[in-house]
Backbone as JSON, one array per atom type, in Angstrom:
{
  "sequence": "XXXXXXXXXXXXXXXXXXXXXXXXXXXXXXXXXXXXXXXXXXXXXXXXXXXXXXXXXXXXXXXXXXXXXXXXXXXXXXXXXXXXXXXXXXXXXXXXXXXXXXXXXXXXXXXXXXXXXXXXXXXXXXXXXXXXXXXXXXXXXXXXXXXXXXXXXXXXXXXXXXXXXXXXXXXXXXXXXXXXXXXXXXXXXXXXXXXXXXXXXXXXXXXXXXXXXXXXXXXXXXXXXXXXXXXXXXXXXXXXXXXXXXXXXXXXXXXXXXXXXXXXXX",
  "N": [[9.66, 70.77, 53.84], [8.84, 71.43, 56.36], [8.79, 69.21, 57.49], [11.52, 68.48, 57.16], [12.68, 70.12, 59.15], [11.55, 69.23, 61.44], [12.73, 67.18, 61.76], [15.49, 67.96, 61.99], [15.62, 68.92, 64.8], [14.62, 66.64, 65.9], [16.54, 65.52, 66.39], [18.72, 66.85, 67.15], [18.38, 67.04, 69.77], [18.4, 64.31, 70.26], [20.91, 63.62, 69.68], [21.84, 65.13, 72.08], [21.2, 64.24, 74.34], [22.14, 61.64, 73.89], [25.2, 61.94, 74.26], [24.89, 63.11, 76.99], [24.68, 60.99, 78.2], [26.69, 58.84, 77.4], [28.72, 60.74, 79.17], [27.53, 60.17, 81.89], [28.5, 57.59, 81.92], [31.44, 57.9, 81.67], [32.46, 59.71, 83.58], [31.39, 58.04, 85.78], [29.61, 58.9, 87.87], [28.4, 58.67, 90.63], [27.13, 60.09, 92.7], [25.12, 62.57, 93.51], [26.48, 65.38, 93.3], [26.47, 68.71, 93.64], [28.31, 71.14, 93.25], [29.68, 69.99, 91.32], [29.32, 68.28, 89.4], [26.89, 68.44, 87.14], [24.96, 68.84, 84.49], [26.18, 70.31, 82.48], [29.18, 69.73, 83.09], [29.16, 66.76, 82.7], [28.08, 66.79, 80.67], [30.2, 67.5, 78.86], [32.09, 65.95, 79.98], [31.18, 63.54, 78.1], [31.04, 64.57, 75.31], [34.12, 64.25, 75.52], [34.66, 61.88, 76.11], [33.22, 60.9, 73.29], [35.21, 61.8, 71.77], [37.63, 60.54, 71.66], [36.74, 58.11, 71.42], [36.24, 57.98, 68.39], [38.61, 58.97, 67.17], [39.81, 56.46, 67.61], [38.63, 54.6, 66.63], [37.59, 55.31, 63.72], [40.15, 54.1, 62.67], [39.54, 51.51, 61.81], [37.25, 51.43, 60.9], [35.13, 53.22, 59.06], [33.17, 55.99, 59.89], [29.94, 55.65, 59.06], [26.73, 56.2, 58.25], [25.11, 53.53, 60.07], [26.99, 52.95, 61.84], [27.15, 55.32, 63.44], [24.39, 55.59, 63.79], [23.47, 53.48, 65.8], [25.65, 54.12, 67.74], [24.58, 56.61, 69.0], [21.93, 55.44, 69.82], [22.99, 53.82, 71.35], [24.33, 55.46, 73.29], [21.84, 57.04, 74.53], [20.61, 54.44, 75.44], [22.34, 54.23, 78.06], [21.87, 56.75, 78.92], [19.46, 56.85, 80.31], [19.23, 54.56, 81.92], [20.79, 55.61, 83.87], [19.6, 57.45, 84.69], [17.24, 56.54, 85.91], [17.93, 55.75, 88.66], [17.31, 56.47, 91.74], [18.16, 58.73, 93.32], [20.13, 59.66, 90.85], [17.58, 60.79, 89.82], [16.52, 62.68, 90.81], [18.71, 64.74, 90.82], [18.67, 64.8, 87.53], [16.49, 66.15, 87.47], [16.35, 68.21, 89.13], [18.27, 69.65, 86.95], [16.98, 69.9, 84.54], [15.56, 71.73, 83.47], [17.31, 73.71, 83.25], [19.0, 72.99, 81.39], [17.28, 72.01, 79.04], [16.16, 74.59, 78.37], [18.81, 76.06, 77.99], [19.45, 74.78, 75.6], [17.43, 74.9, 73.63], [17.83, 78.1, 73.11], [20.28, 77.96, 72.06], [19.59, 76.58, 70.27], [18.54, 78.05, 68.07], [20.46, 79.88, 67.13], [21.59, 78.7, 65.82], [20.74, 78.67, 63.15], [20.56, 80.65, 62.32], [22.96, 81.9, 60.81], [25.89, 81.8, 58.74], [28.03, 79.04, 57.89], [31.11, 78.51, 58.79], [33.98, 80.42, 56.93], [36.15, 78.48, 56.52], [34.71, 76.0, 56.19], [33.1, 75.24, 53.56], [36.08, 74.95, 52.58], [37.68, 72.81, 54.03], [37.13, 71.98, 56.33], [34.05, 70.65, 56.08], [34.85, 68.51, 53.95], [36.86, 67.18, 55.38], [35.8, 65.68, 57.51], [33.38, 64.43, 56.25], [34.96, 62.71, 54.96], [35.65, 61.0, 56.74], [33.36, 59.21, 57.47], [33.38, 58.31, 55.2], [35.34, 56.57, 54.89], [38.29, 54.65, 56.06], [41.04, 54.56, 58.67], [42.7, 57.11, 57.9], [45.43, 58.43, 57.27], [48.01, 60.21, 55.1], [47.02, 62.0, 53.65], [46.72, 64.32, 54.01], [48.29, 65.37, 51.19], [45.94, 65.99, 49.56], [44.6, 67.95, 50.3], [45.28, 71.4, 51.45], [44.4, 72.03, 54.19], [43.83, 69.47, 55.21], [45.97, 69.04, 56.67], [46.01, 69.71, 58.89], [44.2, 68.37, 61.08], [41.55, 68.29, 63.23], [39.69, 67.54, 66.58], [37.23, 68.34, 66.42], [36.21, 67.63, 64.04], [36.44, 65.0, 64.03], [34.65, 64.36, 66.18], [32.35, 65.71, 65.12], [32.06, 63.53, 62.77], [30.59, 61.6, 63.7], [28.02, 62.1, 63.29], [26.71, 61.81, 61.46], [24.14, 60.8, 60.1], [21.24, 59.16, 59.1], [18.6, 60.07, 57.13], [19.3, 62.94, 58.18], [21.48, 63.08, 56.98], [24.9, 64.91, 56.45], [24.06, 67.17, 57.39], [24.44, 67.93, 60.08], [26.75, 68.68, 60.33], [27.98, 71.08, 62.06], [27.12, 70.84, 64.53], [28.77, 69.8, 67.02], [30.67, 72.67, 67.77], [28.13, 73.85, 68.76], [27.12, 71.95, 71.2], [29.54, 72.42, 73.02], [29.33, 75.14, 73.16], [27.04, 75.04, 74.8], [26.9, 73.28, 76.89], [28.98, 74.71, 78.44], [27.62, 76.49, 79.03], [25.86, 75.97, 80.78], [27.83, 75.0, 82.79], [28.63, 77.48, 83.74], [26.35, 78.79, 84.6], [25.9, 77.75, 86.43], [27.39, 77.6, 88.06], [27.35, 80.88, 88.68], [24.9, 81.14, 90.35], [25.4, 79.96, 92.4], [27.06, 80.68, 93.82], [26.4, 82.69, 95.03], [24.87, 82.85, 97.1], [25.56, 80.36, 98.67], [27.85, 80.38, 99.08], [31.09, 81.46, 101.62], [33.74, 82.75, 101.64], [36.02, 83.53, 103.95], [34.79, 84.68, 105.22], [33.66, 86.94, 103.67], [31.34, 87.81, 101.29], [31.69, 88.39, 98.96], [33.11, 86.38, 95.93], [35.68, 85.44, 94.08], [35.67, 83.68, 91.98], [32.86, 83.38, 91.48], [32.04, 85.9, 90.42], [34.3, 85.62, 87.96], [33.46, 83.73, 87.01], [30.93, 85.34, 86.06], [32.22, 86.77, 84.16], [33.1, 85.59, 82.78], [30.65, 84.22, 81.11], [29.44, 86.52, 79.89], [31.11, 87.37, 78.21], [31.79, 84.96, 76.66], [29.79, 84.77, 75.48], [28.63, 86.57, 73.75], [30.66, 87.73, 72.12], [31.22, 84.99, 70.88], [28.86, 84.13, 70.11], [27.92, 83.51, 67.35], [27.32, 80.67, 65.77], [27.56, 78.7, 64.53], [29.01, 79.77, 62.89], [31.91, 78.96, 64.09], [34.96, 78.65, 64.42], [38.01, 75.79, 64.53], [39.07, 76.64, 66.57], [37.78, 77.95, 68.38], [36.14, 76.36, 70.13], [37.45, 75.3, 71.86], [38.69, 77.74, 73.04], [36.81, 78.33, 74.59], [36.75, 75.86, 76.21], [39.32, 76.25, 77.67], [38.95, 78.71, 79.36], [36.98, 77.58, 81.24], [38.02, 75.51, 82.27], [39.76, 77.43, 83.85], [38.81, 78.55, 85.33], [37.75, 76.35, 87.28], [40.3, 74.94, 88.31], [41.31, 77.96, 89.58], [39.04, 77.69, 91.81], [39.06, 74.81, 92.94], [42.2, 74.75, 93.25], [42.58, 76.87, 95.32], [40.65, 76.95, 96.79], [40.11, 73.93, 97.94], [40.91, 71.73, 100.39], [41.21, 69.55, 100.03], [43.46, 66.74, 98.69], [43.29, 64.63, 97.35], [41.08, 65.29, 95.95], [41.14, 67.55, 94.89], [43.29, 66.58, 93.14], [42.27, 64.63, 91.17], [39.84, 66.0, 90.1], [41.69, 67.87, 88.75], [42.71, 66.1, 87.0], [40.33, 65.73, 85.34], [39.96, 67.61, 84.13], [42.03, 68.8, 82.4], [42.32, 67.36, 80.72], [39.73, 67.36, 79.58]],
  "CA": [[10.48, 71.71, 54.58], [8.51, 71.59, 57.94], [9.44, 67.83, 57.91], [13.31, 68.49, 57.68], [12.99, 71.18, 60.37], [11.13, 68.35, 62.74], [13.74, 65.85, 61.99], [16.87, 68.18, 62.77], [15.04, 69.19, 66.24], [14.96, 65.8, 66.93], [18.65, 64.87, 65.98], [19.34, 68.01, 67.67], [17.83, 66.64, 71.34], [18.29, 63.01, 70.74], [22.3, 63.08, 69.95], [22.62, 65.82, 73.24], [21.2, 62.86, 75.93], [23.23, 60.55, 74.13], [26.21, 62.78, 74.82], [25.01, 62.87, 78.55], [24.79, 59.53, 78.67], [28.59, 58.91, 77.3], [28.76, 61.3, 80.24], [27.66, 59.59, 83.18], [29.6, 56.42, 81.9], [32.99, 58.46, 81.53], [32.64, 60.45, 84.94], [31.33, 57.7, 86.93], [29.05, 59.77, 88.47], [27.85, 57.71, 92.09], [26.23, 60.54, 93.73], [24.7, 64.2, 93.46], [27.57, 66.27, 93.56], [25.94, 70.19, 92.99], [29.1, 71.77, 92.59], [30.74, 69.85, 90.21], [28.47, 67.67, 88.66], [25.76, 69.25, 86.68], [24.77, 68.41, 83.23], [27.57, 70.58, 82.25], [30.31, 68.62, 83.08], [28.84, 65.32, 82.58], [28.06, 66.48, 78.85], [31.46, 67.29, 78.42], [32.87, 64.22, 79.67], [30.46, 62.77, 76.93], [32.01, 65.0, 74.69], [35.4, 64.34, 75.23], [34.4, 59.99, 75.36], [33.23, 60.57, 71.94], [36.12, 62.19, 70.62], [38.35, 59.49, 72.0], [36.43, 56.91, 70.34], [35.93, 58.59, 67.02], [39.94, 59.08, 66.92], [40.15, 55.37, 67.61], [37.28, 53.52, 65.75], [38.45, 55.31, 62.36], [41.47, 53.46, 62.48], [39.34, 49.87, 61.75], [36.08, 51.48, 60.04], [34.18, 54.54, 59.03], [31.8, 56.35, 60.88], [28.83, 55.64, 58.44], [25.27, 56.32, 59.38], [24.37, 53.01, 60.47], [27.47, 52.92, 62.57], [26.72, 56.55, 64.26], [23.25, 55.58, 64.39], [23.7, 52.61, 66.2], [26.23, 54.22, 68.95], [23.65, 57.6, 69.3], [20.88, 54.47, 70.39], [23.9, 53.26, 72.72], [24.0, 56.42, 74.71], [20.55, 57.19, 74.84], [20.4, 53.7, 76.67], [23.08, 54.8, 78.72], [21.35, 58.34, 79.54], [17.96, 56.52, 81.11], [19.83, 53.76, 82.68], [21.43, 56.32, 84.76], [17.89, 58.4, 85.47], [16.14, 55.85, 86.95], [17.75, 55.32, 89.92], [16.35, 57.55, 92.75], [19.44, 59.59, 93.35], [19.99, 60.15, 89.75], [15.89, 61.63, 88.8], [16.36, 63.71, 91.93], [19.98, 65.73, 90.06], [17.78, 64.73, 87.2], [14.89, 67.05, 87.98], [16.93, 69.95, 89.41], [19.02, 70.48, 86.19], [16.92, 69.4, 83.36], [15.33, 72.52, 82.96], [18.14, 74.81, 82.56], [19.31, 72.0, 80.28], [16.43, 72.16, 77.92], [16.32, 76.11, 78.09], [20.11, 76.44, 77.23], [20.32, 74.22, 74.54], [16.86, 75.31, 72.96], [18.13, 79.48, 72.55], [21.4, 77.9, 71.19], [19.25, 75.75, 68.37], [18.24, 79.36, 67.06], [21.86, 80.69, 66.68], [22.29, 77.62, 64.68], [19.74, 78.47, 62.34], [20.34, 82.4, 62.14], [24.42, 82.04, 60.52], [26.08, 81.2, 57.57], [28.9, 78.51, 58.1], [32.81, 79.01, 59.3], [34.55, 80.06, 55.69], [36.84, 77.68, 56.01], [34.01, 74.82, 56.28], [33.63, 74.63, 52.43], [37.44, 74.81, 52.23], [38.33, 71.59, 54.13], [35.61, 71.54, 57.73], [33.08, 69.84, 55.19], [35.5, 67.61, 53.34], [37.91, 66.47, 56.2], [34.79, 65.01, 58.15], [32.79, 63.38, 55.03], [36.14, 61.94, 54.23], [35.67, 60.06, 57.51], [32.54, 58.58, 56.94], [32.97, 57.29, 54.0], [36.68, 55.91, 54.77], [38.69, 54.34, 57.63], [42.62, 54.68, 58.38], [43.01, 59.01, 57.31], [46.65, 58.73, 56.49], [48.51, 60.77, 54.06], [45.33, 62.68, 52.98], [47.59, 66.01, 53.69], [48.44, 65.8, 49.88], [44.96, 66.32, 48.71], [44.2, 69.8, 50.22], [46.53, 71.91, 52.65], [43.4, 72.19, 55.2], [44.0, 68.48, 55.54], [46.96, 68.65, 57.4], [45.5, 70.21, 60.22], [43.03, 67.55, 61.83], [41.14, 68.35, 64.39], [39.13, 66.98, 67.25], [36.18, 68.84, 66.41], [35.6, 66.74, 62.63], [35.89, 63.82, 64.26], [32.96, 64.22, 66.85], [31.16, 66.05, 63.9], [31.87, 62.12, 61.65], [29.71, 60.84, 64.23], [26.84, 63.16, 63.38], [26.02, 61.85, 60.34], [23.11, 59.93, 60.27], [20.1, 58.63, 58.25], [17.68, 61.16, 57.08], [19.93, 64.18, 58.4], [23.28, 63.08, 56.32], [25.53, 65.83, 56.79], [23.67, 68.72, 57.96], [24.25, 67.97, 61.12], [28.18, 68.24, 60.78], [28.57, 71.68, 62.86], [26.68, 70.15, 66.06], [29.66, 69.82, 68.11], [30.28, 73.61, 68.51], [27.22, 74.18, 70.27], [27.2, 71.02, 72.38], [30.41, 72.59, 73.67], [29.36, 76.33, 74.05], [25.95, 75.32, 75.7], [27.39, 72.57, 78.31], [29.67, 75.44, 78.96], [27.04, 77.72, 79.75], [25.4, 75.78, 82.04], [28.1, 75.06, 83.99], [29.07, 79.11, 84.24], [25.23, 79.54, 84.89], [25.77, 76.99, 88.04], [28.68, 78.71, 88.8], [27.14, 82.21, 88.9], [23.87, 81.23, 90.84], [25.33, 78.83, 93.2], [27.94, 81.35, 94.8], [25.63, 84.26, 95.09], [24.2, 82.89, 98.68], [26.22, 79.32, 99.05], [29.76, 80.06, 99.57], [31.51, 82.69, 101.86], [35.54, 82.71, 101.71], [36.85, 84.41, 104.84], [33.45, 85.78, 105.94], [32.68, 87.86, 102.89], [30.13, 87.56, 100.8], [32.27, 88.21, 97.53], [33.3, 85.8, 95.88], [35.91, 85.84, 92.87], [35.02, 82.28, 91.23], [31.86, 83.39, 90.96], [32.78, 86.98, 89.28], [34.81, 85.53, 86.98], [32.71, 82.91, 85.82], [29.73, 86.02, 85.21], [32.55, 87.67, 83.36], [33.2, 84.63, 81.23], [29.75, 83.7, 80.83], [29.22, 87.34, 79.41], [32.39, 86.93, 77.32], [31.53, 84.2, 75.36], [28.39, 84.72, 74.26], [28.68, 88.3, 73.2], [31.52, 87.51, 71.11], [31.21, 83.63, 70.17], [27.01, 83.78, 69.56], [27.48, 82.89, 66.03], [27.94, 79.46, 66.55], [27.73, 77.95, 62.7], [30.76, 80.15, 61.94], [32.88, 78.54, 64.88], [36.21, 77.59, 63.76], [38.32, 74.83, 65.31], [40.13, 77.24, 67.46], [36.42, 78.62, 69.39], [35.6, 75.7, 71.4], [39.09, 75.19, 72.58], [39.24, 78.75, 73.92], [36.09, 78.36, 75.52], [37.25, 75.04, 77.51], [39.95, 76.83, 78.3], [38.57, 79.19, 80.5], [36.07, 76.83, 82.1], [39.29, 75.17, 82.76], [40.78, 78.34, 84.71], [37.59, 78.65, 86.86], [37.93, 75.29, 88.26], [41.65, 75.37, 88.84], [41.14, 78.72, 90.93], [38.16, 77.12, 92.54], [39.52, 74.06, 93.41], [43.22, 74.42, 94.06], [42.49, 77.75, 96.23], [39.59, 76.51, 98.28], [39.81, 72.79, 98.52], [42.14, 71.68, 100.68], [40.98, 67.85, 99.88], [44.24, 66.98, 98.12], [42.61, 63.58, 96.23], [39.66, 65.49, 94.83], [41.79, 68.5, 93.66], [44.0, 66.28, 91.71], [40.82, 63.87, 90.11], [39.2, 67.07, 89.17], [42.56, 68.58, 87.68], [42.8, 65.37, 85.72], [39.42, 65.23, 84.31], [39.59, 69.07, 83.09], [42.99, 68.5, 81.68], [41.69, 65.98, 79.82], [38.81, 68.2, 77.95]],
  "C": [[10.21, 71.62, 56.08], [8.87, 70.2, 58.24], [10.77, 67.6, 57.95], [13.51, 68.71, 58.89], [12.65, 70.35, 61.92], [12.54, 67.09, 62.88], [15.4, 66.6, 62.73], [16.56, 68.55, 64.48], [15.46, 67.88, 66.64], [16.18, 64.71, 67.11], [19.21, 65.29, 67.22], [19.56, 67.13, 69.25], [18.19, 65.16, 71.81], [20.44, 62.61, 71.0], [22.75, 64.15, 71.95], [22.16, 65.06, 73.88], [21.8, 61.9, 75.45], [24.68, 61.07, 74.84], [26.23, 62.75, 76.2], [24.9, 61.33, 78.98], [25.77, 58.73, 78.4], [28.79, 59.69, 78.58], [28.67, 60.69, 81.55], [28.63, 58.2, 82.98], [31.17, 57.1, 82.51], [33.29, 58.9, 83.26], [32.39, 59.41, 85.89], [30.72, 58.52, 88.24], [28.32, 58.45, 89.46], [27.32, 58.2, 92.59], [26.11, 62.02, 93.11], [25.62, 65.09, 94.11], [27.25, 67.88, 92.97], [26.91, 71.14, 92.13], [30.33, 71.91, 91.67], [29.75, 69.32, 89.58], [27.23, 67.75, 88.48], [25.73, 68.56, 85.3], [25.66, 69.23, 82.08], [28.87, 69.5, 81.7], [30.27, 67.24, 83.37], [28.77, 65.33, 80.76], [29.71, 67.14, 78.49], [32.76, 66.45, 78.65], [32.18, 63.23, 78.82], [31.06, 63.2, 75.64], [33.02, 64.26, 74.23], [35.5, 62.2, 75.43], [34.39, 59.87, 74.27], [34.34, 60.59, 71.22], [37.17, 60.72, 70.78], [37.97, 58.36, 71.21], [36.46, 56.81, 68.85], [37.42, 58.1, 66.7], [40.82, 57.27, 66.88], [39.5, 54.21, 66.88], [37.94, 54.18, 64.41], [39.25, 54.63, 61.73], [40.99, 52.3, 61.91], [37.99, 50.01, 60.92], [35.6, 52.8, 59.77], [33.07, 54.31, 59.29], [30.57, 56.68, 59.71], [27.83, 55.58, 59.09], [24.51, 54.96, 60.36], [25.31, 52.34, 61.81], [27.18, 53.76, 63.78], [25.19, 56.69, 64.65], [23.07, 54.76, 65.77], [24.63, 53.27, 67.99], [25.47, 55.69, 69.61], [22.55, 56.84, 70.0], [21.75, 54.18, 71.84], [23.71, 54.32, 73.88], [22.56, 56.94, 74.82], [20.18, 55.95, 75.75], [21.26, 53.93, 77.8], [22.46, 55.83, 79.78], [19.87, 57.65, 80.45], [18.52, 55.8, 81.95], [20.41, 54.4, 84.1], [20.27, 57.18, 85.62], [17.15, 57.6, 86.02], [16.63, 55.37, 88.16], [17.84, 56.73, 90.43], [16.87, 58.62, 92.84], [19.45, 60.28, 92.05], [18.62, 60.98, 89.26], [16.38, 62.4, 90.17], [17.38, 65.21, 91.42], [19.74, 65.48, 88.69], [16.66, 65.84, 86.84], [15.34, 68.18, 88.21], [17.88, 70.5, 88.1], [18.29, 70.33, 84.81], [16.04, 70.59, 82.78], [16.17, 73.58, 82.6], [18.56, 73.74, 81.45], [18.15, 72.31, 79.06], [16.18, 74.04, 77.62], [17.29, 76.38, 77.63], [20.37, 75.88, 75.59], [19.05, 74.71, 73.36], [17.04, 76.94, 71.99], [19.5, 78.88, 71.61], [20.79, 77.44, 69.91], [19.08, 77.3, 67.31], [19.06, 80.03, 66.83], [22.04, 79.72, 65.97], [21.77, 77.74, 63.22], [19.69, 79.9, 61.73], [22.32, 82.78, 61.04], [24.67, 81.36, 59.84], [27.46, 79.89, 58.64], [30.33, 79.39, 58.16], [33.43, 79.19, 57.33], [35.45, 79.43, 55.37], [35.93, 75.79, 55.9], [33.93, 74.34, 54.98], [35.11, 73.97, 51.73], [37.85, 73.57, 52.43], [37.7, 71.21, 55.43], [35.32, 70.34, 56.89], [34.2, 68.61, 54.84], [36.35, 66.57, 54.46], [36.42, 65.26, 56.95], [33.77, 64.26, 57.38], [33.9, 62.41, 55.0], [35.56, 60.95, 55.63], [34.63, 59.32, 57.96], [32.08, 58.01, 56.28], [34.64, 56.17, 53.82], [37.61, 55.68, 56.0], [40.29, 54.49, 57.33], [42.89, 56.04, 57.26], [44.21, 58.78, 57.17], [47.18, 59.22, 55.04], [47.78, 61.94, 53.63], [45.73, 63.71, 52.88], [47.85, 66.64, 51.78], [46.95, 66.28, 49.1], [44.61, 67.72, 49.41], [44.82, 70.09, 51.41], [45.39, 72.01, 53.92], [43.57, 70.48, 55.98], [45.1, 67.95, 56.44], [47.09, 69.33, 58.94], [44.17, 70.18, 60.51], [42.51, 68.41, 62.99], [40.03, 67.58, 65.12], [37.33, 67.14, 67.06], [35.35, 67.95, 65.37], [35.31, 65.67, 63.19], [34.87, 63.16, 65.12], [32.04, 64.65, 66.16], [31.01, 64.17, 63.23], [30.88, 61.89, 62.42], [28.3, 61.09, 64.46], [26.0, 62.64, 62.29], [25.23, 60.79, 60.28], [21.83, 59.57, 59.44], [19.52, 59.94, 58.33], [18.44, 62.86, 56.94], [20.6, 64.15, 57.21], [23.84, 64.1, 57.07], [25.76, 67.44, 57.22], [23.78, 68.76, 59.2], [26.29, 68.23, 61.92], [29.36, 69.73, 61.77], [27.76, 71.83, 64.39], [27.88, 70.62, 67.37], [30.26, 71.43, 69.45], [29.28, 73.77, 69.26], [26.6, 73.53, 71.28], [28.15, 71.78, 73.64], [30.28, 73.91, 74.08], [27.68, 75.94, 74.98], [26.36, 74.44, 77.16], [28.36, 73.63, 78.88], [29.39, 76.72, 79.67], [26.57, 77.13, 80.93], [26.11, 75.66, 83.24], [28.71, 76.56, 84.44], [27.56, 79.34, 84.66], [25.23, 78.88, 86.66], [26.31, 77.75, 89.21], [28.32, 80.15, 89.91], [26.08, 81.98, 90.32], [24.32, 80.44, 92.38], [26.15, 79.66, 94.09], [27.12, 82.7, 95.15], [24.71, 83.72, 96.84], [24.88, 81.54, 99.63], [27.55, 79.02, 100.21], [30.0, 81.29, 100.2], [33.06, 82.37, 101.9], [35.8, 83.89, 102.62], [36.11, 85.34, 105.61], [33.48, 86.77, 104.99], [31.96, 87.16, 101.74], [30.65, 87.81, 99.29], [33.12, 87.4, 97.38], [34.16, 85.67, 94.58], [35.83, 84.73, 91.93], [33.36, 83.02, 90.81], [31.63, 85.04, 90.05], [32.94, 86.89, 87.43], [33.88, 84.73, 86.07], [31.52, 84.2, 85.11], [30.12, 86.62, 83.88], [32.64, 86.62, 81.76], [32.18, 84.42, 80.6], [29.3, 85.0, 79.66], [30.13, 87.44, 77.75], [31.75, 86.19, 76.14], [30.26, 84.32, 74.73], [27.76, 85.85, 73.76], [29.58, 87.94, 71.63], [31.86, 85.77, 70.44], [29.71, 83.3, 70.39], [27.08, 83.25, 68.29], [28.25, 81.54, 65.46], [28.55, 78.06, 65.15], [28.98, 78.84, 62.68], [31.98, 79.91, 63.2], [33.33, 77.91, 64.24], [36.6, 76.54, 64.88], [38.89, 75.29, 66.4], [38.46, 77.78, 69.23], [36.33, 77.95, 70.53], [36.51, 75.55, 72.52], [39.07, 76.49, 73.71], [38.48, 78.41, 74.84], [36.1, 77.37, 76.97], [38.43, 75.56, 77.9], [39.61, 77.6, 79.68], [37.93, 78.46, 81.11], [37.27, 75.98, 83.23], [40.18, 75.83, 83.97], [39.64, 78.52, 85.79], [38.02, 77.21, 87.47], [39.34, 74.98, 88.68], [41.7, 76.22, 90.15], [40.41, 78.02, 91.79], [38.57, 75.83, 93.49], [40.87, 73.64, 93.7], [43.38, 75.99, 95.34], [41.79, 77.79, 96.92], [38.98, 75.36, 98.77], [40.92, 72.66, 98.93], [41.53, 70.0, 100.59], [42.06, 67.49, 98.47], [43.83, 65.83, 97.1], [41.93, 63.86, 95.46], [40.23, 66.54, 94.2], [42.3, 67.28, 92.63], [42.73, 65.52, 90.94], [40.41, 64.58, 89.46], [40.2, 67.88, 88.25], [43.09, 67.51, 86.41], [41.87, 65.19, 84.86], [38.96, 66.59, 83.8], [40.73, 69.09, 81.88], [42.5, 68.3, 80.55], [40.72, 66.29, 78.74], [39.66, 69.02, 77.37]]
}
C-alpha cells in the first residue's frame, strides 16, 4: 500500500514537468516574461500540445503504456533542457516554489473524493478504449456516453502507464485547476504594488482574478468528481482576465493579438 502511494506521488510530479516541458516547446518561451509567462501558462500550453497530439496519434496507434511512457521521458528531457540555460534557472527559481506548493495541496483533494458519476458510466471506458485501440470511429453505438468525446479522455489516454495503469486517468483535471491557480496567484500578487492604471492604486485585473481565484476553489475543490464541463469553465475565465488585461492596457497591437491567439487556443 505505502509502495502504490510512493509510485502515484511520483507519476503525479514526474508527468507535471513533462507537461512543462511540452510547455516551453509550444510557447517558445526566449526570455523571462513575469507577467505572462509563469509556470502557469507554460503548463497549459503543455496541456493543450498534449491534447493536440493525443487527438492526432490515435488515428495511427494507441496510447499504450510503453507509448505514454516513452513521450512522459520526452518531456521531462524537454523540461531540463530548457532549465539550464541561465535565463531559464533564474524564472526557474522564482516560480518553482509556488509550483511545488500548488500542486502538492491539490494531490490531497485528489485523494479525499470519490470519482465524477459519470466516470464509471463512460469517463473510464471512453479513455481505456484508447489505449488499447487506435482509429475511435463509430464507437457511439456501444454506449450513448460515447458520443460525446472529449478533450479531457484523451490527455487522460496518455496517463496510463506501467505500474500506475489506469489510476492515473483523472490527472488532467488538476493539472488544469492548479496551472490555473498559479497563474491567478501571479495575477493577484503581482498587481498589488506593480501596476498603477491612471495613477490609482486599484486595479480591476487584479480584483477579478482574487474573485476568480476564490471562485474556483470554493466551488470546484473536489477535483476527482470534475466532469468534462469543469476545466473548460475554468479556462474560460482565465481567458477573460487576459483579454481585459491585455486588450485594455496594452496598446502593443502584435503582442495583444499573439496572446489572444494562444488563449483562444486553450
Amino acid at each position: 500500500m505505502i509502495l502504490n502511494f510512493f509510485i502515484f506521488i511520483l507519476f503525479y510530479f514526474t508527468i507535471l514537468f513533462s507537461i512543462i516541458g511540452y510547455g516551453f516547446i509550444f510557447s517558445g518561451l526566449n526570455k523571462n516574461d513575469e507577467q505572462f509567462y509563469n509556470f502557469g501558462c507554460v503548463g497549459l500550453f503543455g496541456i493543450f500540445f498534449l491534447i493536440l497530439y493525443s487527438y492526432l496519434s490515435h488515428l495511427f496507434y494507441p496510447h499504450s503504456k510503453l507509448h505514454n511512457l516513452s513521450l512522459i521521458i520526452l518531456g521531462i528531457c524537454f523540461f531540463f533542457y530548457y532549465i539550464k540555460d541561465e535565463k531559464k534557472k533564474i524564472f526557474f527559481k522564482k516560480n518553482f516554489l509556488l509550483l511545488i506548493g500548488v500542486f502538492s495541496l491539490l494531490f490531497i483533494s485528489i485523494l479525499v473524493k470519490k470519482n465524477h458519476d459519470d466516470f464509471p458510466y463512460y469517463h473510464f471506458q471512453y479513455t481505456y478504449y484508447l489505449t488499447q485501440e487506435s482509429l475511435n470511429y463509430g464507437i457511439g453505438t456501444f454506449n450513448h456516453g460515447f458520443r460525446t468525446p472529449s478533450s479531457i479522455f484523451y490527455l487522460n489516454s496518455l496517463f496510463y502507464l506501467p505500474l500506475a495503469e489506469f489510476y492515473l486517468f483523472n490527472f488532467a483535471a488538476v493539472y488544469i485547476l492548479g496551472f490555473a491557480n498559479i497563474i491567478l496567484i501571479k495575477k493577484i500578487f503581482n498587481y498589488f504594488n506593480k501596476y498603477k492604471i491612471d495613477n490609482l492604486k486599484i486595479n480591476f485585473v487584479n480584483y477579478f482574478s482574487l474573485l476568480i481565484f476564490i471562485f474556483i476553489n470554493i466551488f470546484f475543490y473536489r477535483i476527482s468528481e470534475h466532469g468534462t464541463d469543469r476545466s473548460a469553465q475554468i479556462l474560460i475565465m482565465i481567458l477573460f482576465i487576459f483579454m481585459i488585461e491585455h486588450f485594455q492596457y496594452s496598446y502593443d497591437f502584435k503582442k495583444k493579438t499573439l496572446y489572444f491567439f494562444y488563449l483562444t487556443t486553450l
